[in-house]
VONUNU-340280 format. One record per atom (N, C-alpha, C): x, y, z; residue in three letters. Coordinates in pm, whole numbers, plus 50000, padded with zeros to 5 digits. Layout:
BEGIN
XYZALA;...
This chain:
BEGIN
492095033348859UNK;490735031748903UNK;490455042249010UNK;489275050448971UNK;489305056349101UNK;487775044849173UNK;487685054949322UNK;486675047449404UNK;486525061749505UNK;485085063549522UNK;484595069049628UNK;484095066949740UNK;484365071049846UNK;483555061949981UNK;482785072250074UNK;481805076150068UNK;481005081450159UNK;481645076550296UNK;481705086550390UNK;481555090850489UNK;480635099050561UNK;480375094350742UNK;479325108750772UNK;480385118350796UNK;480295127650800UNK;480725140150790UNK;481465140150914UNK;481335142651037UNK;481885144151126UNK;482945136551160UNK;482705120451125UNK;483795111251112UNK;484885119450961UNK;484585118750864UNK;485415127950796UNK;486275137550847UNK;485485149850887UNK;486505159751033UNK;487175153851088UNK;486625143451198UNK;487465134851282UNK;489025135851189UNK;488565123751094UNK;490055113651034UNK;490465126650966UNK;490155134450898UNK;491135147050860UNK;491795153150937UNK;491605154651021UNK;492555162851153UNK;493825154151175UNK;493595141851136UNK;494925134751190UNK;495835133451063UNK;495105138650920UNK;496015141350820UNK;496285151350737UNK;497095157050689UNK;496675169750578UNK;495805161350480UNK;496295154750418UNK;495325145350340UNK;494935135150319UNK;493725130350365UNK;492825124650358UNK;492565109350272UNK;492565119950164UNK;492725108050040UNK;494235098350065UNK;495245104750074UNK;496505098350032UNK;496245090150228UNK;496105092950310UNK;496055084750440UNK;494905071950393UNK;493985069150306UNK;493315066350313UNK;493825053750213UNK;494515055250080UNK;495015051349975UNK;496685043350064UNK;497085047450168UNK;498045042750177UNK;497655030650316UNK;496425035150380UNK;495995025750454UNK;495205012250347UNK;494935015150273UNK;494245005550138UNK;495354994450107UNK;497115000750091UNK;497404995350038UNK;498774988450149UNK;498314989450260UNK;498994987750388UNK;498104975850389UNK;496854969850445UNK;496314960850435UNK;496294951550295UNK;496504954950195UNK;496174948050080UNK;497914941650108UNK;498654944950155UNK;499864938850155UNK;500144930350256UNK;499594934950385UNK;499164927750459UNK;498354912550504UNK;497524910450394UNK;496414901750366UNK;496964893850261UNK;498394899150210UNK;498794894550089UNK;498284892349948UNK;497284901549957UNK;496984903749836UNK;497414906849665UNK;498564920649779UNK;498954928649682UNK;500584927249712UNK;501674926549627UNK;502944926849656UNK;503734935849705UNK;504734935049710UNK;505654954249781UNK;505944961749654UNK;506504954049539UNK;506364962349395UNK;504634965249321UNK;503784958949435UNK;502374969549373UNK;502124977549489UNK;502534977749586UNK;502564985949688UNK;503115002549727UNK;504364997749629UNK;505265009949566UNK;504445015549423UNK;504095006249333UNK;503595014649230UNK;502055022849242UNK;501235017349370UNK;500345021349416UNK;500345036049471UNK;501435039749552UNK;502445045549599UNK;502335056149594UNK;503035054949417UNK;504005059149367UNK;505475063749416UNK;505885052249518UNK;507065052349618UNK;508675050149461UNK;509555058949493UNK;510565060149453UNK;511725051449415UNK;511475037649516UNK;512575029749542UNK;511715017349610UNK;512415011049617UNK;511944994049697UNK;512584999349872UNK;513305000649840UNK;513415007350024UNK;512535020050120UNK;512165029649999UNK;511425032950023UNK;509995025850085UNK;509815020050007UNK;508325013949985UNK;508265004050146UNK;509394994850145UNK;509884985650265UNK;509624994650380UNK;510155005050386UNK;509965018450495UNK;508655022650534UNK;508075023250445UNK;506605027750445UNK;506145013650509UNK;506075001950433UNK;505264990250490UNK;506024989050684UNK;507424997150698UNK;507734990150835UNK;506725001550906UNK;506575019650904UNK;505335022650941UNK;504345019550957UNK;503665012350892UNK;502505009450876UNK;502784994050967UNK;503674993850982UNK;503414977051091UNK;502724968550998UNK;503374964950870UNK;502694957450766UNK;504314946550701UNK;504624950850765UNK;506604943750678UNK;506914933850805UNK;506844917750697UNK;506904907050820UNK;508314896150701UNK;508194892350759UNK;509344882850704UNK;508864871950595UNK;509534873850461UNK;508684866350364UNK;508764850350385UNK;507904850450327UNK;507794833350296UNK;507794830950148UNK;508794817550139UNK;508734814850038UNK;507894815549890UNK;506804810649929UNK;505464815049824UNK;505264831349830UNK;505414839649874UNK;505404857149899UNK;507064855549819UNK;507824851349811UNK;508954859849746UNK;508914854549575UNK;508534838649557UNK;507934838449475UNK;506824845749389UNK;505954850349400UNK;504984857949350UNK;505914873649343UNK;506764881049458UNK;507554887949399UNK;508354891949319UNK;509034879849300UNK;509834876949155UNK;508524874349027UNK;507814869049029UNK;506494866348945UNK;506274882548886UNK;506204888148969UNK;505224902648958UNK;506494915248922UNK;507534907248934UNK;508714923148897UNK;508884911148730UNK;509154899948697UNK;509214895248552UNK;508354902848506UNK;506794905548513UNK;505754910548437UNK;506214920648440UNK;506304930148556UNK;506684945948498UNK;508034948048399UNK;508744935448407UNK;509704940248317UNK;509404936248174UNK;508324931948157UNK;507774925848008UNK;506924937747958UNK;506414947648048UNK;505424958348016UNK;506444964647937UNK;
């Protein structure tokens, strides 16, 4: 899916200066909260990613100050969501 988001311009400048790119700071803050909020799992977090490894991905969420200690129902739905990818 893609998605576009207007910005004013100057805020654009702004948040680009603090990244080479933009898009991928923007896509990885998307998917820093969506994991956060528990939306989204750490194996859609990685495939969102396109992160290499599950440690990887764990690494990235401990940057992002988004990697908290699961709870039962969260490791559930993890196991839930790696069965499906292994049925794809």
């Amino acid at each position: 899916m893609n998605i576009s988001v207007d910005i004013p311009d100057d805020i654009g400048r702004s948040l680009a200066g603090r990244s080479d790119n933009l898009s991928r700071a923007v896509l990885e803050a998307l998917a820093a909260e969506g994991f956060r909020a528990g939306a989204i799992t750490t194996s859609q977090v990685q495939k969102m990613l396109g992160l290499g490894s599950r440690r990887d991905t764990e690494a990235f969420l401990r940057r992002a100050e988004a990697l908290h200690d699961s709870t039962a129902n969260e490791l559930e739905r993890e196991i839930a969501a790696l069965r499906g990818a292994c049925l794809e």
